[in-house]
Each structure stands twice: as structure tokens, then as C-alpha cells.
C-alpha positions as CSV (number, residue, x, y, z in Angstrom):
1,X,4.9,-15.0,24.5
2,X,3.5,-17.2,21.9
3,X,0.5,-15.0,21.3
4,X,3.1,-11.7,21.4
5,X,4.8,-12.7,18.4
6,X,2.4,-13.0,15.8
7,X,0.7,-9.6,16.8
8,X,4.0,-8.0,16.7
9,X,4.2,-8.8,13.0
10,X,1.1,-7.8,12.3
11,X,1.8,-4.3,13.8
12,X,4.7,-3.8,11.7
13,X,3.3,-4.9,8.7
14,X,0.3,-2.8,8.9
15,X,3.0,0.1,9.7
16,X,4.8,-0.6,6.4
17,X,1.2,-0.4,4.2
18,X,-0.1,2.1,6.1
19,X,3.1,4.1,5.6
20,X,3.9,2.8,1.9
21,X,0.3,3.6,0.6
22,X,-0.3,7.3,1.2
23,X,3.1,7.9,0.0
24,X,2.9,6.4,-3.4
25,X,-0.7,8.4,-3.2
26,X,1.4,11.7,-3.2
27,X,1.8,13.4,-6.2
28,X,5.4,14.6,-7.0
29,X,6.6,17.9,-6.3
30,X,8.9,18.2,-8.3
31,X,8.7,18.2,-12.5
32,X,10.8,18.7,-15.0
33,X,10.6,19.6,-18.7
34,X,13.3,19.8,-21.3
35,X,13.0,21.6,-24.6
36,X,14.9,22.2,-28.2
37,X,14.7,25.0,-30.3
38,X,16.3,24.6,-33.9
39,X,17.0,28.0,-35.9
40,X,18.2,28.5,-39.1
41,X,19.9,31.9,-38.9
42,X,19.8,34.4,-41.5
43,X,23.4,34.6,-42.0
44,X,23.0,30.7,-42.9
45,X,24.4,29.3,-39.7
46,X,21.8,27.1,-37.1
47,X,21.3,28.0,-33.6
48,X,20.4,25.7,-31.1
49,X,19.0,26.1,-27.6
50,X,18.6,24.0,-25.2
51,X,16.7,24.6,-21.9
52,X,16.3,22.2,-18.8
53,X,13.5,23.5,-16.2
54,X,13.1,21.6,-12.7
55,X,10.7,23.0,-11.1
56,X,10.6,22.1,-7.1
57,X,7.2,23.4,-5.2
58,X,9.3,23.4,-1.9
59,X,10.4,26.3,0.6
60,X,13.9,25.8,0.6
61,X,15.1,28.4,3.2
62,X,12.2,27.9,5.5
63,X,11.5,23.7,5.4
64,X,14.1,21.5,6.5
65,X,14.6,19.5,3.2
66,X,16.9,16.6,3.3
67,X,15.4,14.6,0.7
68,X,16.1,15.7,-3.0
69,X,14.8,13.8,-6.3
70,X,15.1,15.8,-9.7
71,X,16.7,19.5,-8.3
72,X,20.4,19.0,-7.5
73,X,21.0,19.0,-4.0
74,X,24.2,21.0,-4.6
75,X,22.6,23.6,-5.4
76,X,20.0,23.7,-3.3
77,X,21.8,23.4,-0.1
78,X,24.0,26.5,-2.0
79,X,20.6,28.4,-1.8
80,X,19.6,27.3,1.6
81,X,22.9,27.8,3.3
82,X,23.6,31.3,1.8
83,X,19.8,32.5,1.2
84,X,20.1,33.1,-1.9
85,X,17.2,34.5,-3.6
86,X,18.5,34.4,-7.6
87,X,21.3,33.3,-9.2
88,X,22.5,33.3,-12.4
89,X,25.8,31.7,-14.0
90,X,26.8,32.0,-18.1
91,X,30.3,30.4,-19.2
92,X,30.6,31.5,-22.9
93,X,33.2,30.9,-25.7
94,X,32.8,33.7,-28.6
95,X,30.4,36.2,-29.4
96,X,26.9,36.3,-30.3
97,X,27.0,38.7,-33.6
98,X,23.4,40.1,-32.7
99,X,23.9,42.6,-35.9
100,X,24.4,39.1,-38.3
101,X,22.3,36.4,-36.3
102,X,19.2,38.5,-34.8
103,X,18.2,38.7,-31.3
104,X,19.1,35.6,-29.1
105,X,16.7,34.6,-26.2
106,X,19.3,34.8,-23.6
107,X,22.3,36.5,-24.4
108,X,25.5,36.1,-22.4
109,X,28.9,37.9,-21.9
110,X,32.3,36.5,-23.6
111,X,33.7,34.1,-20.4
112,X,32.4,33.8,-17.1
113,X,29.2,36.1,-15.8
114,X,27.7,35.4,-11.8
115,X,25.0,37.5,-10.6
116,X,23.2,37.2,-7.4
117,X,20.7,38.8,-5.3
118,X,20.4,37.9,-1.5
119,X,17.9,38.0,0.8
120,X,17.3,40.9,2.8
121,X,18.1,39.0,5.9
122,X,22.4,38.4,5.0
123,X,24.5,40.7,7.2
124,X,27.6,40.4,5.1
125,X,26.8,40.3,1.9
126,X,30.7,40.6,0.9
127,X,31.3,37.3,3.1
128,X,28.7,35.5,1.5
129,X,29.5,36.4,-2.0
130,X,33.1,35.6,-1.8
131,X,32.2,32.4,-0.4
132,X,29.4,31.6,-3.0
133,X,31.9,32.7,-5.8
134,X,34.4,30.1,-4.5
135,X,31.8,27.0,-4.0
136,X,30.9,27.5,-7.3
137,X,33.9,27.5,-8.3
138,X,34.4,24.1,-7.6
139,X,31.2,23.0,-8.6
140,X,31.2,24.0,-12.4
141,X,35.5,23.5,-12.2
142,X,35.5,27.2,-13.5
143,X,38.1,30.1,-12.1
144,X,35.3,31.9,-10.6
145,X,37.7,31.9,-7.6
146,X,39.4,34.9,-9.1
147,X,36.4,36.6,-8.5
148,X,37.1,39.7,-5.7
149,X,36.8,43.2,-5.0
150,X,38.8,44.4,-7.9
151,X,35.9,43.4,-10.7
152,X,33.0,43.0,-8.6
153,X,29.9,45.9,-8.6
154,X,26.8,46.7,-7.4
155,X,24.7,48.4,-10.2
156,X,21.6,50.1,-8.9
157,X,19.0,50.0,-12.0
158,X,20.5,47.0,-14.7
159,X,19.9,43.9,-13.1
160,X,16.7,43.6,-11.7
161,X,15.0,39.9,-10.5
162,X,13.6,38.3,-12.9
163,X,11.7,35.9,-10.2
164,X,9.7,36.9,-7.4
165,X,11.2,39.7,-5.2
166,X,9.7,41.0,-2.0
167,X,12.4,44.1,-2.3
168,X,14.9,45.3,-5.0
169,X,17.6,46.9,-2.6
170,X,20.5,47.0,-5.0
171,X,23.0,46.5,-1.9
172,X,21.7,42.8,-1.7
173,X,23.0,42.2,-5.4
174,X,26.5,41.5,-6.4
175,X,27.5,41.1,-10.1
176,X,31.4,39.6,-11.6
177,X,32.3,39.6,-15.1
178,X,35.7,37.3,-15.9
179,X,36.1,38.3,-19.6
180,X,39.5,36.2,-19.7
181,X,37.6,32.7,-19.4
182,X,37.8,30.1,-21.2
183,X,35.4,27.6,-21.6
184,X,35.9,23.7,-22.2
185,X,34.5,19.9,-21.7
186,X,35.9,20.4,-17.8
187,X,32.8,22.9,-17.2
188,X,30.4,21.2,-19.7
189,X,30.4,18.1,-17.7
190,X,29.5,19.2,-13.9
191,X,26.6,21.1,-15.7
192,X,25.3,17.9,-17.2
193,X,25.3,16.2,-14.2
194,X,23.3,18.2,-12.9
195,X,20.2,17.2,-15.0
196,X,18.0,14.9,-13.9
197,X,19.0,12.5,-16.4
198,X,22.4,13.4,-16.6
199,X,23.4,12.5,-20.6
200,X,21.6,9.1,-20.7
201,X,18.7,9.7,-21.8
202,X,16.5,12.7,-23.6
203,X,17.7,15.5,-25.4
204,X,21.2,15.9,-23.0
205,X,22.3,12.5,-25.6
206,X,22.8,15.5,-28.1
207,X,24.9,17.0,-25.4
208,X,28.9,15.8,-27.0
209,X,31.4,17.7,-26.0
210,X,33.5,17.1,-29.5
211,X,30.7,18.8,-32.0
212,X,29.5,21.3,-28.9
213,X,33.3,23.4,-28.8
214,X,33.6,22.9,-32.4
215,X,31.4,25.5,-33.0
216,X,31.2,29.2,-33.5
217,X,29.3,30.1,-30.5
218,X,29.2,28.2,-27.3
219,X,27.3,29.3,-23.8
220,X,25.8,27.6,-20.8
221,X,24.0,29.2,-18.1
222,X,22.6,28.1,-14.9
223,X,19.5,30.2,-13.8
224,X,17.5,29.6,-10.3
225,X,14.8,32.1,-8.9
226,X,11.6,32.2,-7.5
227,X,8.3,31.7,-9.4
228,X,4.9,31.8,-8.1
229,X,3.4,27.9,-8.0
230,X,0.0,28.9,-8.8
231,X,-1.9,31.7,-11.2
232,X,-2.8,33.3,-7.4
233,X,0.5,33.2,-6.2
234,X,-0.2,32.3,-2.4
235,X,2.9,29.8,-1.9
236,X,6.5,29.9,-4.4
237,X,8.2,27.5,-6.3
238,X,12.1,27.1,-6.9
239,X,13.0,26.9,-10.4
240,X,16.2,26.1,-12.1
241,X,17.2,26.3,-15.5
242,X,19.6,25.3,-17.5
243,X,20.6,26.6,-21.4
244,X,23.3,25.9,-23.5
245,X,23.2,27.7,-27.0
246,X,25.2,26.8,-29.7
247,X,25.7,28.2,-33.1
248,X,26.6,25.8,-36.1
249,X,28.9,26.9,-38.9
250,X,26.2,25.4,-41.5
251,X,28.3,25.6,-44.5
252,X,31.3,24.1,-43.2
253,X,29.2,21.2,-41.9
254,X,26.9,21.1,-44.8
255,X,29.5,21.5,-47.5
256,X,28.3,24.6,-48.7
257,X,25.1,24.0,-48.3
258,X,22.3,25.4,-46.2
259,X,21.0,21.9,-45.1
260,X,21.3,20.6,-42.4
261,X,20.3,17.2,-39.7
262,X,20.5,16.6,-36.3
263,X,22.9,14.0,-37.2
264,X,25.2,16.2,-39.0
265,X,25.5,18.8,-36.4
266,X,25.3,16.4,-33.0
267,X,26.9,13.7,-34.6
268,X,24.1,11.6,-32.6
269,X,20.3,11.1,-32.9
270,X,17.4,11.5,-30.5
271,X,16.6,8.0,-29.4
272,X,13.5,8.8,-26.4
273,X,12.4,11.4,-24.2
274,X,13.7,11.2,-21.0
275,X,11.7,9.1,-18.4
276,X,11.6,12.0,-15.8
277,X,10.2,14.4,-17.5
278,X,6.5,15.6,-17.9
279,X,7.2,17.5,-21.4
280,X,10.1,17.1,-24.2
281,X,9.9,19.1,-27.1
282,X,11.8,19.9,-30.1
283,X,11.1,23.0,-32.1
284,X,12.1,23.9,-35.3
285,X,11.9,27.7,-36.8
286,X,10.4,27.7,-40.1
287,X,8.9,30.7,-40.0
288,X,8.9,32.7,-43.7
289,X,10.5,36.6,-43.7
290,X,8.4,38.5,-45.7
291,X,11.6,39.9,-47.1
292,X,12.5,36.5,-48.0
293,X,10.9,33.9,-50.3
294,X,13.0,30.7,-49.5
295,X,10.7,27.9,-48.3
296,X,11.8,25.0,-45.8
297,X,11.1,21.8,-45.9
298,X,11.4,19.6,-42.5
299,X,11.5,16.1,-42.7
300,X,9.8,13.9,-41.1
301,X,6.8,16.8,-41.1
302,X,5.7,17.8,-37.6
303,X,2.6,16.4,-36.3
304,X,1.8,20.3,-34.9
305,X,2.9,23.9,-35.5
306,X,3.2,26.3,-33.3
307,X,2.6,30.7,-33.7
308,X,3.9,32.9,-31.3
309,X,5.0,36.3,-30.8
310,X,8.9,35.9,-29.7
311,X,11.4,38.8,-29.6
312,X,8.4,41.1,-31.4
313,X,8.5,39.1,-34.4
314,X,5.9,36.6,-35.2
315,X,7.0,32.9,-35.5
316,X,6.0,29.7,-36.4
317,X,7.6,26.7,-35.4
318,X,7.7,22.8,-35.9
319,X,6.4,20.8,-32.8
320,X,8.0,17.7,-32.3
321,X,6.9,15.9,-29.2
322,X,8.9,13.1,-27.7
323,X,6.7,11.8,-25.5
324,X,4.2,10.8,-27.9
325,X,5.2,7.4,-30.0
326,X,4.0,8.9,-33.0
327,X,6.9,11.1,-33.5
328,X,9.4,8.5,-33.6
329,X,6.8,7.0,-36.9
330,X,8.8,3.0,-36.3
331,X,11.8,4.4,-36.3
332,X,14.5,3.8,-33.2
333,X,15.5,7.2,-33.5
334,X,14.6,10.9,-34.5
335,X,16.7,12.9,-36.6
336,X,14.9,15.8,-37.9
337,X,16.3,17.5,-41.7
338,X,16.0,20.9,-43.1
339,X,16.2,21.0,-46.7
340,X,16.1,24.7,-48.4
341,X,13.9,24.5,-51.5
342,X,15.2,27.9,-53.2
343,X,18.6,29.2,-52.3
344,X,18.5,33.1,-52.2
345,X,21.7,35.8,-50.7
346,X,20.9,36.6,-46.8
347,X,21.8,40.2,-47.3
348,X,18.6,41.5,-47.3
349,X,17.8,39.9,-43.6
350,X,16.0,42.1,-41.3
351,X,18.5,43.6,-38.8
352,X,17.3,43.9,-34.9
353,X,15.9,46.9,-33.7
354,X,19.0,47.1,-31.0
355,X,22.4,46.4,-31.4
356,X,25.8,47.8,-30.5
357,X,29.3,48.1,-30.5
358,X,32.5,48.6,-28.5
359,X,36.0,49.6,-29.2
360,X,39.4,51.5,-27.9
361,X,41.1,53.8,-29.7
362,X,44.0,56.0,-29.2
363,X,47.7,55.9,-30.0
364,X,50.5,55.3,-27.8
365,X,50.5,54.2,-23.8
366,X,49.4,56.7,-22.1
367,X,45.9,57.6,-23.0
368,X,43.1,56.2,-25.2
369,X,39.2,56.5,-25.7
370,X,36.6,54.0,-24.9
371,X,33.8,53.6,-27.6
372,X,30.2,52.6,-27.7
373,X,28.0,52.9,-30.7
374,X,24.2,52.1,-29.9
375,X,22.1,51.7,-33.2
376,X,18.4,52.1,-33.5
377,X,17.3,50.6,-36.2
378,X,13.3,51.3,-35.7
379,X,11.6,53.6,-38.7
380,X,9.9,55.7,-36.9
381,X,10.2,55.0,-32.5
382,X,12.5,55.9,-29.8
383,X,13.3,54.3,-27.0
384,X,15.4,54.3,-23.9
385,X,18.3,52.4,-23.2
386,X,20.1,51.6,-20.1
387,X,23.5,51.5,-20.3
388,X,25.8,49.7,-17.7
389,X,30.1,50.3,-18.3
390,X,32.6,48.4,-16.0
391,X,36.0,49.3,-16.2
392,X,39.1,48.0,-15.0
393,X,41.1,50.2,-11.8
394,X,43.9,50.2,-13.4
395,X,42.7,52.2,-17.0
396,X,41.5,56.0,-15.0
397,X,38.7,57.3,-16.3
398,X,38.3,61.4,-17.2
399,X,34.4,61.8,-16.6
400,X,34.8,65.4,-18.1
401,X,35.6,63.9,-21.5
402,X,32.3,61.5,-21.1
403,X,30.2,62.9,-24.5
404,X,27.3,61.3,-25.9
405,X,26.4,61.7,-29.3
406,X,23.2,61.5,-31.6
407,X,23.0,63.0,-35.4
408,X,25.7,65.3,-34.2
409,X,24.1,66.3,-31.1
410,X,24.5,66.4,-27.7
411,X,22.2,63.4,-25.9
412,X,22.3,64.1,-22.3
413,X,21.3,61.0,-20.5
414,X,18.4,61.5,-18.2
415,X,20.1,59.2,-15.5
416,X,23.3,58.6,-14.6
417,X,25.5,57.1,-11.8
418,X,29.2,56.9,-11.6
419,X,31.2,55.3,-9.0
420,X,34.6,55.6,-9.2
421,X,37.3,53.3,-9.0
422,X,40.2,52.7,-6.3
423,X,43.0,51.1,-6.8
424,X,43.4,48.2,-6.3
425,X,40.0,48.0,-4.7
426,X,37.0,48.0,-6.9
427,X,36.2,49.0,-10.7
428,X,34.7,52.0,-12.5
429,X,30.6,51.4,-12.4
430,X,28.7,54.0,-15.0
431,X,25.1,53.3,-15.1
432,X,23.3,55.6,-17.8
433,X,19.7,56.2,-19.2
434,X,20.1,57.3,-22.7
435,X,16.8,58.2,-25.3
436,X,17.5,56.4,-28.7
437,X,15.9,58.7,-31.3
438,X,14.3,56.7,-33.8
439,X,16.9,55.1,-37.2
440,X,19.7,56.7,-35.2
441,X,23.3,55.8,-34.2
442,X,24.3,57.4,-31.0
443,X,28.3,57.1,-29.7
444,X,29.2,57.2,-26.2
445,X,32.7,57.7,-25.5
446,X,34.6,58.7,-23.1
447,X,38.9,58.8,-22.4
448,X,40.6,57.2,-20.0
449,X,45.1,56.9,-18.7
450,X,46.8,53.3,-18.4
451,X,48.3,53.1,-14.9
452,X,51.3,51.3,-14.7
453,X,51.1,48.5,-12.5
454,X,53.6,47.1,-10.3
455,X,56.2,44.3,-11.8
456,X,54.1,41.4,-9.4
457,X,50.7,42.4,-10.5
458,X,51.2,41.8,-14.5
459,X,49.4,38.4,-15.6
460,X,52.0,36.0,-17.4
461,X,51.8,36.9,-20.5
462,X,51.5,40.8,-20.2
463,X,52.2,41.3,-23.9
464,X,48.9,40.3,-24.5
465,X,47.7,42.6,-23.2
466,X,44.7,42.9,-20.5
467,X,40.8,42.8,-20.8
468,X,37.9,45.0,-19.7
469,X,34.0,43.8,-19.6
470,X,31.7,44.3,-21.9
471,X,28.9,46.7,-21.8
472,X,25.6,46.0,-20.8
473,X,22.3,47.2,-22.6
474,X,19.0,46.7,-21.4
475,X,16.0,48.1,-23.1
476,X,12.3,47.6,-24.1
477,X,12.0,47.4,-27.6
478,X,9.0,47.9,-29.7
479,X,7.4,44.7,-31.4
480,X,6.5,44.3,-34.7
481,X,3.0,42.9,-33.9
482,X,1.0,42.9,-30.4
483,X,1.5,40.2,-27.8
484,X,-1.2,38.4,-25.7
485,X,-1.0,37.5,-22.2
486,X,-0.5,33.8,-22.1
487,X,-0.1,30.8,-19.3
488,X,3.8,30.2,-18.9
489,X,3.5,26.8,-17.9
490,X,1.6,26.2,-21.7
491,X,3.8,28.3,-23.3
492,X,7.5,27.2,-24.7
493,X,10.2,27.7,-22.3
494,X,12.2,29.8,-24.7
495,X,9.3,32.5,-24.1
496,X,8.9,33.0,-20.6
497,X,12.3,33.7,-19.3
498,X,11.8,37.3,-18.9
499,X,8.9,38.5,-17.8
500,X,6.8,41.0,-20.4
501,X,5.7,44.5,-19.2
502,X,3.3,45.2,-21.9
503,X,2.0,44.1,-25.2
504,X,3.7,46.6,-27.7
505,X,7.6,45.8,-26.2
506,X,9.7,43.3,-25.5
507,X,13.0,43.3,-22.9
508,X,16.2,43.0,-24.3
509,X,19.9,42.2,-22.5
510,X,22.4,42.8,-24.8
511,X,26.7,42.4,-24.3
512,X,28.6,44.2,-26.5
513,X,32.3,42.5,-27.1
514,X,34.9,42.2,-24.6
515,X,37.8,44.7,-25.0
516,X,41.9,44.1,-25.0
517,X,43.8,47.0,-24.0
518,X,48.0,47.1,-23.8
519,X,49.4,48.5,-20.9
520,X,52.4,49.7,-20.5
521,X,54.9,47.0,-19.8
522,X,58.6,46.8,-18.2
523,X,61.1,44.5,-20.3
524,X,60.7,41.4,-18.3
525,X,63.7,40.1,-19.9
526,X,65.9,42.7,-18.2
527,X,66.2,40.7,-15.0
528,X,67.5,37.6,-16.8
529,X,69.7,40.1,-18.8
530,X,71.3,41.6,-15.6
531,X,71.6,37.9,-13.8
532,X,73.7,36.7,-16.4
533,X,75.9,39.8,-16.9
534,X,76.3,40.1,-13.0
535,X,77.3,36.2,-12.5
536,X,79.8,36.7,-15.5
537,X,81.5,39.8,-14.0
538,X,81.6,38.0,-10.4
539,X,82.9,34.8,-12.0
540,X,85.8,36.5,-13.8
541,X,86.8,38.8,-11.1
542,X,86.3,36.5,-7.7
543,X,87.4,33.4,-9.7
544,X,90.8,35.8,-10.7
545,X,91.1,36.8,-7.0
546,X,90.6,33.8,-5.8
547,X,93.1,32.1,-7.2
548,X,96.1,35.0,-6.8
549,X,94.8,34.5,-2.8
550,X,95.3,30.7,-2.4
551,X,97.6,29.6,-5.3
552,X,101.3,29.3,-4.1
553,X,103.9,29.8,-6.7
554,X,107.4,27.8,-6.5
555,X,110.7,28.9,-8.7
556,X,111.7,25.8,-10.4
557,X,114.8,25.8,-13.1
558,X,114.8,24.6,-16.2
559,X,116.6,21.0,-16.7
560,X,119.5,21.2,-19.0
561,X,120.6,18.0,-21.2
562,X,124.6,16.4,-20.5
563,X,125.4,17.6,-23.6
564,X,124.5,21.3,-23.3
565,X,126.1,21.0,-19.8
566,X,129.7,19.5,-21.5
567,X,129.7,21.8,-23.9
568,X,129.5,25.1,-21.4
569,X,132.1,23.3,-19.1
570,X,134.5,23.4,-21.8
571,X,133.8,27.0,-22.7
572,X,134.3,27.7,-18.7
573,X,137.9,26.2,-18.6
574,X,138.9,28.0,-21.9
575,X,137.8,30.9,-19.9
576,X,139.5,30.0,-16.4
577,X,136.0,29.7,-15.0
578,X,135.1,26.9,-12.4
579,X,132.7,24.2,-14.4
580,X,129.5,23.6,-13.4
């Protein structure tokens, strides 16, 4: 027994190395890089992006994982339990004025946007969406509960993956559109808690709520898909993303002036990368417009620059890179400055290739006209343009009044789906591919009849009237100069979010804005109206009857004084009458 001991502890400390030394061995499969993109708009305001990538080279649906260290374990149980195979969240406050601010590099509805695609092996897809819908619901605290049958599609040719896909069968893919959303610091901070760093540390310090909503422009999206782990792409990685895009009202923060600091916009400084992640950038646009002759000056100067082909246009940006010491030059913190050395009029900015518009016109409350105006703004090239119209049940399209427009001619689309609506049921889905002529404007319209809804389906405040999505245009456009195939994982993460079909084009998601249309609506005050005027007429009347049914009445004679009394005694006797 003696002897047992002492081997014993051997054994189990020989265990412990043995099983403590491969593992520290092991590189990490997981990574994470975080990224900031700084640009100065051309209508003088300053976007900034931010972008979050954990990347996990794990098989989520087919290992049993139960340890998680940088990807959020919400979410991947989410994907595990529900197979997910993409998903993509965006809770936005404002518009992104595309015509004013150029392309962004991921646009997003006004409110709350969910799509999904799910493996071909779900049976219910319904079941699993509703479900999904409602666990995220309470994971980002937004009302994506609301989310049903009644503004939930399936388009067939708008939404494709943008990860791997073994199969695009458009009946695995649901998509949900809550225009009426509002975003506010209750969403904003579930999403940062989901980094790996949470707001400690690294760019998410930048992340406070009080300069984030006081802003013109305000979205943050959750992206997960599949990506292939290797340039061969024998085994898949899981890789979530997470933006947030905000767009700074320069002048009011700069007091009329074009400058601008990280400081004066975040109200904080970059103090260090942060310690989990393999990359941390900051990029700063100070690319020249030939149209424009206004130089930048960045301070402190950039230790690299960095040329790319983004959106068709070639760019040039300021590296900053916080994982090397250098950048921080002695200093505790970072806080990069833009100075404008010549100020010049923005008008002459060069307008996207692709934008659009929405509106509803009409008179009255029975019928209207729904609006889209598509520009192409390209000299001399056409290009297609899928177009993807949602509309509410409850406002009944005429698909015989749908007319399309270009120069004043007819553009018949050469594809088109419609699905009508039922109420109370689902929406109005019109899918359309429509040929852009080249410096052409090309209006889509068609006219629609409010319903009148019952008295227990009107929202609160009904006077204000009700909302319909926006639409949806996907397209490549042409580039301005030739791309080159490049490595995503060397390139910026800004760059390789969609993937790119050729060198001459580039894919563009746009969202026109979201529409308020007035219904027509009973005077709620009526019921109040009748309440008081029937509990006034049954007041007076019961109370009335009441009273002649259970007061008793008694015949009581007046009390006469002993001088009255004397007095008609006397008059009595004159008279021979007996006294009283």
C-alpha cells in the first residue's frame, strides 16, 4: 500500500502533462479580426463602418460542439438546433440617401430585415422560422416577434446565398421586413456582447450608445454563412459578422466645418487593439475625385496606404494598424484627424450608377398608385435590374395597371413573378427583371384599393397611418476600372462581403424608402361619444323612475301661528261659524 501511493501520483500527474501539453500544442480554431473604415462623404458628412469577423473552422451541424471560445454560443446553438445555413439580421434607424452619399458596402432596409435560408433537410420550414423569428427576438430585444404570415415571403430570384450553398431551392428561404421598427441602446447592447471582447477593449470602445443614435444614419447587422476554410475548399468554415454603419452630421459636429476626429465624433479614443484578435485595422478614405481638387490631410500620417478597386471605383485608403506599437507613436491613445486643405461645393460629386426611388400617390381613400423610379446614370451601358415589391394585404393590387416606363416607352420586363396576396394571410410578392437602357430613368408603377380593416385590427395610433416595405434592387453594375481576383482573407473586410462575378461589374443591393400610406379609418371617438350620451339618458330616465317607484309621499299641512288662528276665530263668530 505504501508502494501504491506514490505510483498513483505519478500516474495522474503524467495524465495531466500528457493531456495539458498537446493541447496548448493545438493551434486555435477559431480567429477573429475587427476592422474600421472612415469616409468622408461627398455631401460632407463621415461614414463609418465597422465590421467584426469570427471565423470558427468547426462543423457545427454535424460535430457535437459544447465548447465555445470567440463565436457566441447563442448563436451557434441557434444554427445547430434549427440548421440553419445563412442568416442575416439589419436593425436600421433612417435612410441611406445613396443618390447624396454614394454607394454603401452593405445597405439595409429602414427597421428590422431577417432573412434565412435552411437546409434542405428542415420539414417545416414555417415551424422553424416562426420559431427562429421569436428566439431572436429575445436575443437582440427587438419586436421580431411580430414577424408571421401576414409580411413574410419567399422570393425565388433576389436573395441568393452569399456563402456556400449545396442547393438554392427558394422554398428553404424565408425573408421579413418590419418597416415600423425602431432602433435604440436596448438592441445595440445584446449585439455588443456578442463580440469577443464585448466593449472593453479594441475598436467596440468607440462603440457609445450616446454619439452612435445621435446620428443621421444608424444600422447593425448580424451576418453568419458558410465560407470555404481553404483556397481548395475540401472542409467549411462558419463565419459571422457583425457591421454597424453610422453616418455623422460633420457640420453640426465640426461647427461648420468639414474636419473632423475620432474624438469629436465617438466622443472616445482608440486606446489598443483588442487581445483576441489576429488583425485590427483602421482605414481612412482619402482617395482624390478627379472631379474634385480638395486634398486631405490625416494626422498622424499612416505608416501604409492601401489601392483597391471597391464599388467600381478605385480607392486609396489610410492603413492604420493596431497591432503594431508603432501606430500608437508614445502616445496612450490613437485619435486619427482629417483636416480639409481647400474647401470646394460638393455639387459636382459623382452620382452612383444605380439608384432609386419610391412614392404613393393618389387622392382620396379609396385608390392610389405605387411609384418606383429606377435611374441609370451610366454614359453609355445597360444593365439589368431585379426588382423585388412587397406589399401589404390589406392595400389590393390591380396587376392590369402594372406599366413600366423608359423614355416614354413601354419596358416589358423579361421576367416576372407575382404572387398574390390573401387576406389576412400573406403579402403581395412581385419579383421583376427589368433592362436599364443606358442615362435613362425608367418608372414602374402600378395602382392599388385600401381595404378597410376591421375596428380590432387598426394599430393604436391609426391616424398615422400604416407602412409598406421598401423595394428591393439587385443588380450588377459596370465598374469604372477592371478588378483583379484577390485572396479574401488578405483583402479588407469591407471588400469581400459579396462575392464578385467578373472583373468589369460589381453587385449591388439597394432599398428604396419605406412608404406611409392612410387608410381609411372609423372615428374611434364615437364609442366614447355614444358611452357617455347612453349613461346620461339612462341616468336621467332610470334615476326619474326610480324614484316615483320607491319614494312615498305623505300630505302634511301647513302650521299656522296663534295669531293668525285668533284672528280667523273671531271672523268665524262674527259669521256664526264654529271656531277652530
Amino acid at each position: 500500500m505504501a508502494m501504491a501511493a506514490p505510483l498513483t501520483l505519478h500516474l495522474l500527474l503524467a495524465l495531466l502533462l500528457g493531456s495539458s501539453g498537446p493541447s496548448r500544442a493545438e493551434p486555435e480554431r477559431d480567429s477573429l479580426r475587427e476592422e474600421l473604415v472612415l469616409t468622408p462623404l461627398p455631401s460632407g458628412d463621415v461614414s463609418a463602418t465597422f465590421q467584426f469577423r469570427t471565423r470558427w473552422d468547426s462543423e457545427l451541424q454535424h460535430e457535437g460542439v459544447s465548447h465555445y471560445r470567440l463565436f457566441p454560443k447563442s448563436l451557434g446553438q441557434l444554427i445547430s438546433k434549427y440548421s440553419v445555413q445563412e442568416l442575416h439580421l439589419s436593425l436600421t434607424q433612417g435612410f441611406w440617401r445613396t443618390r447624396f452619399w454614394g454607394q454603401p458596402f452593405l445597405q439595409a432596409p429602414a427597421g428590422a430585415e431577417l432573412w434565412v435560408w435552411f437546409q434542405d433537410s428542415v420539414v417545416d420550414v414555417d415551424k422553424s422560422w416562426k420559431e427562429l423569428s421569436n428566439i431572436l427576438s429575445g436575443i437582440f430585444c427587438a419586436s421580431l416577434n411580430f414577424i408571421d404570415s401576414t409580411n413574410t415571403v419567399i422570393p425565388t430570384a433576389s436573395f441568393k446565398p452569399l456563402g456556400l450553398a449545396n442547393g438554392t431551392n427558394h422554398h428553404f428561404l424565408r425573408y421579413a421586413v418590419l418597416p415600423r421598427e425602431v432602433v435604440c441602446t436596448e438592441n445595440l447592447t445584446p449585439w455588443k456582447k456578442l463580440l469577443p471582447c464585448s466593449s472593453k477593449a479594441g475598436l467596440s470602445v468607440l462603440l457609445k450608445a450616446e454619439r452612435l443614435f445621435h446620428t443621421s444614419y444608424h444600422s447593425q447587422a448580424v451576418h453568419i454563412r458558410p465560407v470555404c476554410r481553404d483556397s481548395h475548399c475540401t472542409s467549411i468554415s462558419w463565419e459571422l459578422r457583425q457591421t454597424l454603419t453610422v453616418v455623422f452630421d460633420a457640420y453640426t459636429t465640426g461647427q461648420g466645418k468639414k474636419d473632423w476626429s475620432l474624438f469629436r465624433m465617438f466622443s472616445r479614443t482608440i486606446t489598443e487593439a483588442c487581445p483576441l484578435a489576429s488583425q485590427s485595422h483602421v482605414y481612412v478614405d482619402i482617395s482624390k475625385n478627379s472631379q474634385d481638387n480638395v486634398t486631405l490631410e490625416v494626422s498622424p500620417p499612416p505608416k501604409s496606404t492601401y489601392q483597391a478597386v471597391v464599388l467600381g471605383v478605385r480607392r486609396t485608403y489610410a492603413v492604420y494598424d493596431l497591432l503594431n506599437p508603432a501606430t500608437f507613436s508614445g502616445s496612450r491613445s490613437l485619435n486619427l484627424q482629417l483636416r480639409w486643405k481647400q474647401q470646394q461645393d460638393s455639387g459636382g460629386h459623382l452620382v452612383p450608377f444605380l439608384h432609386a426611388q419610391r412614392y404613393v400617390s393618389g387622392y382620396g381613400l379609396q385608390t392610389g398608385e405605387l411609384s418606383t423610379i429606377l435611374h441609370n446614370t451610366h454614359p453609355y451601358r445597360a444593365f439589368p435590374v431585379l426588382l423585388l415589391e412587397i406589399v401589404p394585404w390589406y392595400l389590393r393590387l390591380y396587376i392590369h395597371t402594372l406599366t413600366i416606363t423608359t423614355k416614354g416607352k413601354e419596358n416589358k420586363p423579361s421576367y416576372i413573378h407575382y404572387q398574390p396576396a390573401q387576406d389576412r394571410l400573406r403579402p403581395h410578392l412581385l419579383e421583376m427583371l427589368i433592362q436599364l437602357p443606358a442615362n435613362s430613368v425608367t418608372k414602374v408603377s402600378i395602382q392599388f384599393e385600401r381595404a378597410l380593416l376591421k375596428w380590432t385590427e387598426y394599430t393604436p395610433d391609426p391616424n398615422h397611418g400604416f407602412y409598406v416595405s421598401p423595394s428591393v434592387l439587385s443588380a450588377l453594375v459596370p465598374n469604372l476600372v477592371g478588378t483583379k481576383p484577390t485572396n479574401w482573407e488578405e483583402s479588407p473586410l469591407f471588400s469581400t462581403m459579396f462575392p464578385i462575378s467578373d472583373s468589369s461589374s460589381h453587385f449591388v443591393r439597394l432599398y428604396t424608402e419605406p412608404l406611409l400610406v392612410n387608410l381609411p379609418t372609423p372615428d374611434f371617438s364615437m364609442p366614447y361619444n355614444v358611452i357617455c350620451l347612453t349613461c346620461t339618458v339612462v341616468a336621467v330616465c332610470y334615476g326619474s323612475f326610480y324614484n316615483l317607484l320607491t319614494r312615498t309621499f305623505h300630505l302634511e299641512e301647513p302650521k299656522r301661528s296663534r295669531l293668525v288662528r285668533w284672528l280667523a276665530n273671531i271672523i268665524r263668530r262674527i259669521r256664526g261659524v264654529p271656531p277652530l
